[in-house]
N, C-alpha and C positions, 0 to 999 in steps of 0.2 A: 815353682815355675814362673818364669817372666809373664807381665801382663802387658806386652807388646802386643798389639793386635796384627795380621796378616798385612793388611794394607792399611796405608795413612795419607790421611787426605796429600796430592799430589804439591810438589813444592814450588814455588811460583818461577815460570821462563821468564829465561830475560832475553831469548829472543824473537826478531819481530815477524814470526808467522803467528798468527791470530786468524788465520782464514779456519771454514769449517773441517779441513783437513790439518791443520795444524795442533798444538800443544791443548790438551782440554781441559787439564786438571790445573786449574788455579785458582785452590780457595782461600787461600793464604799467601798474602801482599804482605813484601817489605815496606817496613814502615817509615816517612818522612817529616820531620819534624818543618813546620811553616816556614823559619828560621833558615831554611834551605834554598826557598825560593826567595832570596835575594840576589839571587843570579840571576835571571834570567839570560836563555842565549837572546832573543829581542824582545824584549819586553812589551806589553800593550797595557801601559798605565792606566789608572782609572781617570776621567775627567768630570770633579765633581771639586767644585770650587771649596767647599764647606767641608772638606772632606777630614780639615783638622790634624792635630799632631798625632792623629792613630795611622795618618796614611802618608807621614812624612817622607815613608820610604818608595812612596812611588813617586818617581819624577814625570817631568811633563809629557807629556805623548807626542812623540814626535811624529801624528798622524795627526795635530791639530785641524790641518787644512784639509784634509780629506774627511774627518768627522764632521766640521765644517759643512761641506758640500753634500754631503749624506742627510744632515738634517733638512737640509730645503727637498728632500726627497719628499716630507708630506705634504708641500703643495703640487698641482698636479702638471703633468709634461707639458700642458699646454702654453702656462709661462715659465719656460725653463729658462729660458734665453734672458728674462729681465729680473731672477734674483740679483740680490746684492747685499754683502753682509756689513752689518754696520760695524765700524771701529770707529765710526765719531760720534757723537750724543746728536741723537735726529729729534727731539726734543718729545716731550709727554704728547699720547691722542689725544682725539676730542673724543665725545660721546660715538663718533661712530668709527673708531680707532684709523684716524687719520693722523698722519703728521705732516709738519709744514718744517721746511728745511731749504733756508737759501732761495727761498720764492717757488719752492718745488713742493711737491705730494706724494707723501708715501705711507705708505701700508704694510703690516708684516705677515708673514707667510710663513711662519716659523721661529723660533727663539733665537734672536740674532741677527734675524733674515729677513727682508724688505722690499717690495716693488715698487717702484716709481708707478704715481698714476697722475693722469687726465681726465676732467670730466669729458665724456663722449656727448657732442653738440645735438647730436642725432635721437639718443636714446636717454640722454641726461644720467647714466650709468658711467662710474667709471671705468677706465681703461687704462690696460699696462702700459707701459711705455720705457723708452731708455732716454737719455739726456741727449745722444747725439743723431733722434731721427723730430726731422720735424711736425709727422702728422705719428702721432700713435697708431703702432700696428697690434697691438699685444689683444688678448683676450678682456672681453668687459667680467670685471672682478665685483665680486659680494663677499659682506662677511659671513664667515663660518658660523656654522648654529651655536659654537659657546660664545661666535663675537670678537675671540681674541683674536684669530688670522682670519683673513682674506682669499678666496678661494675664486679660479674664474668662475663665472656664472652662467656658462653654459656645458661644464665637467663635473660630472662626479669625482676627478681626479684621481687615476688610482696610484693609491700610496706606493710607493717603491720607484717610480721612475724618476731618474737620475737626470739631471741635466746633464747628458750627453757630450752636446757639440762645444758650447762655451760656458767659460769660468769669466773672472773677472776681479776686477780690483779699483779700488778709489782713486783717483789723478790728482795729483796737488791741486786743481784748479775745482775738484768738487765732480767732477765728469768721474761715470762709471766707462772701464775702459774691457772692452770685450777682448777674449784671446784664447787661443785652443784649447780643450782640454785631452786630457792622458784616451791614449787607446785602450781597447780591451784588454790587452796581454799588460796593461802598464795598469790598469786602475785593480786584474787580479795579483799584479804582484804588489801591492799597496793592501789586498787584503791577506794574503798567504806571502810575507817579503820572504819565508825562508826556501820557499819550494824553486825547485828551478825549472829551467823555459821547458822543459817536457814535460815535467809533470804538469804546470801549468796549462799546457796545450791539452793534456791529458783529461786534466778537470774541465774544462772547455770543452772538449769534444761528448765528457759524459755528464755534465751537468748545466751545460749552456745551449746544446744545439738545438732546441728547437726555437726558442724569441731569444737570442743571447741577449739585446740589450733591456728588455724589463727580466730576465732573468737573473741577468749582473745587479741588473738597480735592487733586485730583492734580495738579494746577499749582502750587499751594501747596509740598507737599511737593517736587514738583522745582522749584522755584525753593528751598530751602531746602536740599536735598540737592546743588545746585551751589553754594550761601554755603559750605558746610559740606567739602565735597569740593576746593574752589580754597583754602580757608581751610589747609586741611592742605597740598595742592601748594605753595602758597608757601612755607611754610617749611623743606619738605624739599629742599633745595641739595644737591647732591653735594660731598662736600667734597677729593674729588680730581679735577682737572683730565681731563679726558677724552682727550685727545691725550697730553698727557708724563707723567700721571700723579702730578705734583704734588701736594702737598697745599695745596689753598686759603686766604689767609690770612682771619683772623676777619671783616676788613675787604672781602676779597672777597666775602665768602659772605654778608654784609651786604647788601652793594650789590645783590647776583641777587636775593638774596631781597626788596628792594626792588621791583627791576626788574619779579619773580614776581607780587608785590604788584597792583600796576599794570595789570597784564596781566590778571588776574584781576577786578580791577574795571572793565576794561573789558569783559567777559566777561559779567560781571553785567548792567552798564548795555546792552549789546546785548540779552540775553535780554528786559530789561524793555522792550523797543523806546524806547530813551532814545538822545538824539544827545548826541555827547563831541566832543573837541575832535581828534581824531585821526579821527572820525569822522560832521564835521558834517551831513551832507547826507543820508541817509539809512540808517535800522534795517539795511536789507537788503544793505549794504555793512558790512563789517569787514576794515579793513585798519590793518597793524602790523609793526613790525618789533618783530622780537623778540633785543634786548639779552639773553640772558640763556644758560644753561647746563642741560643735560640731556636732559630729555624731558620734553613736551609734556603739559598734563593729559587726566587720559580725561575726557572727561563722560557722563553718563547722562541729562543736561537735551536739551530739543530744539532747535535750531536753524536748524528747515527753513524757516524765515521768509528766511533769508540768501541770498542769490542772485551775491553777489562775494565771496571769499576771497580774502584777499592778504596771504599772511605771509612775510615776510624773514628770515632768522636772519644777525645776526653773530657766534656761538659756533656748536662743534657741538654744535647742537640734535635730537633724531630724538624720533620716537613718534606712528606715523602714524593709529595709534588716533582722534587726535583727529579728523580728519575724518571721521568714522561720526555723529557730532552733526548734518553738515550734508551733507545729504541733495539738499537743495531749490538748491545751487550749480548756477550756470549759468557763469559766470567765475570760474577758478580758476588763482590763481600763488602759487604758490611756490617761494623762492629760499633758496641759500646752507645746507638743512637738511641735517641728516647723514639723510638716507632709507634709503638702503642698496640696499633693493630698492623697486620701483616699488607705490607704496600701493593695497591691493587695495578699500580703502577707497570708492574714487572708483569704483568702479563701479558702486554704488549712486547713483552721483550722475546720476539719470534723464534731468536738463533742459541737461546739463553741452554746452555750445558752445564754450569755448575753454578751454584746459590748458597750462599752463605751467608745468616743472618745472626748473628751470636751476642746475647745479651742487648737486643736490643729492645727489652719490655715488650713483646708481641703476643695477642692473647688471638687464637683463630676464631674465627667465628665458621657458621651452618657454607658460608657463601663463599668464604675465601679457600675453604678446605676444598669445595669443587675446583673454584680455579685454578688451585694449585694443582689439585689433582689433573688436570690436563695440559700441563707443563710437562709432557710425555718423553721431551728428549735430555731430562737430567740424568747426566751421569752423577754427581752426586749432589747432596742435599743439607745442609746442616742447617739445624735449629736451635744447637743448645743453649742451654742458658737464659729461655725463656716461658712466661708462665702460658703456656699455647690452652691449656683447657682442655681441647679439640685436639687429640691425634691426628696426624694427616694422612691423608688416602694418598696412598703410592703404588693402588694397582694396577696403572695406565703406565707406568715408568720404568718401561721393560728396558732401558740401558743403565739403571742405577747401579752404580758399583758400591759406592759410600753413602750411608747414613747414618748421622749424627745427630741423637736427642737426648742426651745426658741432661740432666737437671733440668726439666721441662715438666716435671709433675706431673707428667701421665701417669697413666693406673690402666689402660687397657693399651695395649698392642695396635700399632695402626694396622688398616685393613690392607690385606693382600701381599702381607712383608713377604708370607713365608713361599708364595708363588714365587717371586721373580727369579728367576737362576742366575741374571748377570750380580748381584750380589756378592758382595765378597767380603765385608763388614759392616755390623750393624752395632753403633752404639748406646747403649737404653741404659747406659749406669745412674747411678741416683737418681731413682723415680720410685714411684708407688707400685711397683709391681706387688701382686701375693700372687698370682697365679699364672702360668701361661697356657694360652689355648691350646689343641689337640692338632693342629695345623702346624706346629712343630716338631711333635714327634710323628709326622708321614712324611718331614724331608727326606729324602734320601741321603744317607749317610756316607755318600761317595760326591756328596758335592762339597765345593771347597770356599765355607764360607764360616765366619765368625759371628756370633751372635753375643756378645758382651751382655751379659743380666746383673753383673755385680755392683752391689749396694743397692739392692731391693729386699724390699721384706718377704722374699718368696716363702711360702707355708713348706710343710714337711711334706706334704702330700706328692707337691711338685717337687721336691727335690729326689723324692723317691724316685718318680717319672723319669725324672731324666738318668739317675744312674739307671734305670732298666733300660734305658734305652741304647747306653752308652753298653750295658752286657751284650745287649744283641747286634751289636755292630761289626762289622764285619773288619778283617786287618786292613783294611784298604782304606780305612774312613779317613776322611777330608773335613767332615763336621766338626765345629769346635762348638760346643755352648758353655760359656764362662758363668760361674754362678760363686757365689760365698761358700764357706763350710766348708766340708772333708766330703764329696762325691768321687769315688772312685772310678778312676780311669786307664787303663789299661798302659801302661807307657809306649807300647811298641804300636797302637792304636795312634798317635800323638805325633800328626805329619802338617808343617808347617813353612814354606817357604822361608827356613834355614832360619826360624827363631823358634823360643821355646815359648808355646803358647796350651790352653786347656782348660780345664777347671781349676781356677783358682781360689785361692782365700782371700777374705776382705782385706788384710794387710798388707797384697801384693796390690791393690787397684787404687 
C-alpha cells in the first residue's frame, strides 16, 4: 500500500486574499533566489556611502532629497523652519560645536543638517536664525547631551516631526532660500510612490486621522530609520565563517554583502507596499530565501501589514529578533535558519493560523512549550527536522488539522494529540517511539484521521495492540494508524479519500 498520507500540508495561493477569511493553509512558499530581485518594480536603494562593490547593484535612491528632509526630523518642530543642509564645507567646530562660515554661525542638528545661529544679546544663549531676517526669531539652542547636535533649549523635541511648511536650498550668493514644501497626499505618495490616490486617501483616513501631521512625521522617520539601519546591516558581514570558523575571503564577504544588499531592498520596497519580482502578487506576502550569512536584521519599522512570511536560509543564518516587526502574520515558514531555540517572537503574532519551522535547530524548552501551547488557533503545525527535546502541548489547538514532527527525537507522544477531532494527519515518523499510550486505542475508529508511527522502534507489545484493535473495528473505520512490519488489516476496513493508505511497511515510508 501507498504511504501517501490523507492530507498534506496545503499548497501555497498566489492569490491576494490573506484576510482571516481567506486561504489558510500556507506552509510551503515558492522559493526565490536573491538573484531575482534585481528587478525591482520601484526600487528603494540602500544609502550607505561605504557600502562597497557588494552593493554595486543598488543604484542611487532617487528619494535622496526626501531622505534628506526626514533626517532633520530629529531635531525638534520648534526649529523646523531654519534647517539647512550643507553641500558646501561649513568648516570644522570648536569646542562647543560651532561653525563659522562667511561671517555667519552655525550649528548641526543632524548629519548634514545645520542652523544658522546668533548670540541672543538678552540672555547671552544662542538663537536660531535665517540669513534673510534681521533680528532672529527662531528658538534659543543648546547642545545635545552627546554634544554633537544642537537642540532648542527650551524642547524636549519630539523626534518625528517633520518640517512641514518650508524646505530650502543654498543661493549662489550664500543666502538660504525658503519655498513650499509637498502636501500630505504628495509627501505619502513619496513614501508608498506605487499606491494610488485612493488607496492613499485610504491610509490617510485609517492611519493618519487623528494628528495627521506628527503622524506623517513618524512614518517618515521610520521609513528613514529602516534605509538607514538595513544600510548599516549590509555591510556588516561576519568575516569568520560560522560553523569551521574560517576566515572569509574578500570575495566572499563581497558577495553576502551583496546578497545583504538585496535583501534589504526588498525590505524597503515591502514597507512601501511596492510588488518586486520575488514578490509579484501582493504587499502582504514576503517571501525569500536568504542566501546569505549571520544574523538577521532587527527592525524598529512596522510590518503588520504582512500576513505570509516565508524565509529560507541556505547559510547559518539565526536572529529571531526580526520577527517582532511582524506582528500581523497569519502564515508563517521558516526553513534551514540557525534558530536555536523556538522564537518567542511569534507569540505575539495574534492572527498566526499556520507555523512552520523545519530544520531550523530548535530545542523547546519548560516555557516555550506553554507558549506555544496557547497559540490555540493553529490549523497546522510543523516542527520537523528539529532536535525539540520537549514534545509540544497541543491540547488548547482544537482547529489543528496537520501536525508535523518527523525527526524531532521524541520518545513520548505530545500531550492531548489523541483528544482533538479536527485532526486529520499526524506525522511522528523517525523518532524514538517504543510505545504508544492507551489514549490511542479509545479513539473512535469512525474518525477520519492518520496517525503515521513508521520508523519507530515500537516493541511487539504495541504492535500487537494495535492489530487487536484494528480486529475490533468496525467496516466503517476511518482510523488509519501506519506502523512498520506485517500488522494485519482488513482491506475492505481501508477507506481513504481516493488514495491507498494503512499499515505499512518500513520500505514503503
Amino acid at each position: 500500500m501507498a504511504g501517501k498520507p490523507p492530507k498534506i500540508k496545503p499548497a501555497l495561493s498566489r492569490t491576494d486574499d490573506f484576510s482571516a477569511g481567506g486561504s489558510q493553509g500556507l506552509p510551503r512558499s515558492s522559493q526565490h533566489t536573491p538573484s531575482s530581485l534585481a528587478h525591482l518594480d520601484a526600487p528603494f536603494p540602500l544609502r550607505r556611502s561605504d557600502i562597497g562593490a557588494a552593493a554595486q547593484s543598488v543604484s542611487v535612491s532617487p528619494m535622496a532629497a526626501y531622505v534628506s528632509e526626514v533626517e532633520m526630523a530629529v531635531s525638534a518642530s520648534s526649529f523646523r523652519d531654519y534647517w539647512i543642509q550643507d553641500w558646501k564645507n561649513l568648516g570644522d567646530a570648536d569646542a562647543s560645536g560651532i561653525r563659522l562660515y562667511k561671517q555667519r554661525l552655525f550649528v548641526a542638528v543632524a548629519d548634514d543638517y545645520f542652523v544658522q545661529v546668533v548670540q541672543d544679546a538678552e540672555s547671552g544663549q544662542f538663537r536660531a536664525t535665517v540669513a534673510s531676517e534681521l533680528n532672529a526669531s527662531g528658538p534659543l539652542m543648546k547642545p545635545g547631551a552627546e554634544g554633537k547636535f544642537w537642540r532648542p533649549a527650551d524642547s524636549d523635541g519630539l523626534p518625528g516631526q517633520l518640517a512641514q511648511e518650508h524646505s530650502g536650498a543654498w543661493s549662489g550668493d550664500g543666502n538660504f532660500q525658503v519655498e513650499p514644501l509637498r502636501t500630505i497626499d504628495e509627501r505619502l505618495a513619496v513614501l508608498y510612490p506605487t499606491l494610488t490616490e485612493e488607496a492613499r486617501a485610504d491610509l490617510h483616513r485609517e492611519r493618519l486621522s487623528a494628528d495627521t501631521g506628527q503622524a506623517l512625521a513618524r512614518l517618515e522617520v521610520e521609513h528613514l530609520t529602516l534605509v538607514k539601519d538595513l544600510g548599516a546591516w549590509a555591510v556588516e558581514v561576519p568575516s569568520l565563517h560560522p560553523v569551521t570558523g574560517q576566515a572569509l575571503t574578500i570575495t566572499e564577504i563581497e558577495r553576502l554583502r551583496s546578497h545583504r544588499a538585496l535583501f534589504a531592498q526588498e525590505l524597503q520596497a515591502n514597507w512601501s507596499r511596492q510588488l518586486t519580482t520575488a514578490n509579484p502578487y501582493t504587499p502582504e506576502k514576503l517571501d525569500y530565501v536568504l542566501d546569505m550569512t549571520g544574523t538577521l536584521p532587527r527592525l524598529s519599522a512596522d510590518f503588520s501589514h504582512v500576513r505570509e512570511l516565508s524565509l529560507s536560509g541556505t547559510y547559518v543564518l539565526s536572529g529571531s529578533a526580526f520577527l517582532a516587526a511582524f506582528p500581523g502574520v497569519q502564515h508563517l515558514t521558516l526553513t534551514g535558519l540557525a534558530l536555536k531555540a523556538f522564537p518567542v517572537e511569534i507569540f505575539q503574532m495574534r492572527e498566526l493560523t499556520t507555523l512552520t519551522l523545519d530544520n531550523c535547530d530548535i530545542r523547546l524548552s519548560e516555557a516555550t512549550v506553554e507558549g506555544l501551547a496557547h497559540i490555540e488557533g493553529l490549523t497546522l503545525l510543523d516542527l520537523s527536522n528539529n532536535p525539540l527535546g520537549l514534545p509540544p502541548d497541543v491540547s488548547y489547538m482544537r482547529r489543528l488539522d496537520s501536525l508535523y514532527l518527523s525527526k524531532t527525537g521524541l520518545t513520548e507522544v505530545p500531550v492531548g494529540i489523541f483528544d482533538i477531532e479536527s485532526l486529520a494527519y499526524v506525522d511522528f515518523r523517525h523518532n524514538g517511539f517504543t510505545s504508544l499510550p492507551r489514549e490511542l486505542f479509545d479513539v473512535p475508529d469512525v474518525r477520519e484521521v492518520n496517525y503515521d508511527f513508521r520508523n519507530n522502534p515500537l516493541d511487539d507489545d504495541t504492535l500487537q495492540r494495535i492489530t487487536a484493535y484494528f480486529d475490533g473495528a468496525g467496516l466503517d473505520r476511518r482510523i488509519l494508524i501506519q506502523v512498520d512490519g506485517d500488522v494485519w488489516v482488513p482491506q475492505q476496513n481501508i477507506v481513504s479519500d481516493g488514495v491507498d493508505s494503512g499499515l505499512e511497511s518500513a520500505d514503503e515510508g
